[in-house]
C-alpha positions, 0 to 999 in steps of 0.5 A, spaced: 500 500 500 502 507 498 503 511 504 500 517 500 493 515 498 488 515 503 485 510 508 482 503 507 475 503 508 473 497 504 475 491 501 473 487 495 474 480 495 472 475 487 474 469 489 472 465 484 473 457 482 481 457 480 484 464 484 482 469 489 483 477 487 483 482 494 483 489 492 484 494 498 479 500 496 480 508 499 474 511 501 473 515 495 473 509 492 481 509 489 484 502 489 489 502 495 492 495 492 491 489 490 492 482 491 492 475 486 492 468 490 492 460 486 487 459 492 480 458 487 475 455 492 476 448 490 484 448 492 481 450 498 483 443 503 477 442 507 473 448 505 478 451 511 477 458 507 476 464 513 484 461 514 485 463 506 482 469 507 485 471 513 493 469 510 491 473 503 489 479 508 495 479 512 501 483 509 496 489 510 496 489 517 489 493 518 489 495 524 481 496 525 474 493 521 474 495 515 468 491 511 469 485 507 465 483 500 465 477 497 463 475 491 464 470 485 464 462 485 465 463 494 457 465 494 456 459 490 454 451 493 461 449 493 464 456 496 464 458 503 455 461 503 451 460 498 446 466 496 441 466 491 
């Protein structure tokens, strides 16, 4: 991340079948960062795929609550909840 730019206050996660993209997003909707991963949700062991999100965020040390949205196949019958 950029010391420069403004505070986090979102992050987007598409998590798809065979990669996972995070984007740190500021607050007026700028992208702070980003983070590509081979962890799709079916290399996933044992569906354990809050420990893949929290090792994929690590090296931003956010250091409060920022909000997390989810989208892609880890919204699907296979990922971690599936919505309609």
């Amino acid at each position: 991340m950029n010391s420069g730019e403004s505070e986090p206050s979102l992050i987007g996660i598409d998590w798809g079948t065979s990669s996972l993209r995070a984007y740190l997003v500021g607050a007026q909707g700028e992208l702070l960062d980003r983070s590509d991963a081979a962890d799709g949700i079916m290399q996933v062991p044992d569906k354990d795929f809050e420990a893949v999100l929290v090792r994929v965020l690590e090296p931003w040390k956010l250091d409060r609550n920022i909000p997390v949205i989810k989208s892609g196949m880890i919204t699907s019958r296979d990922g971690w909840l599936e919505t309609p």
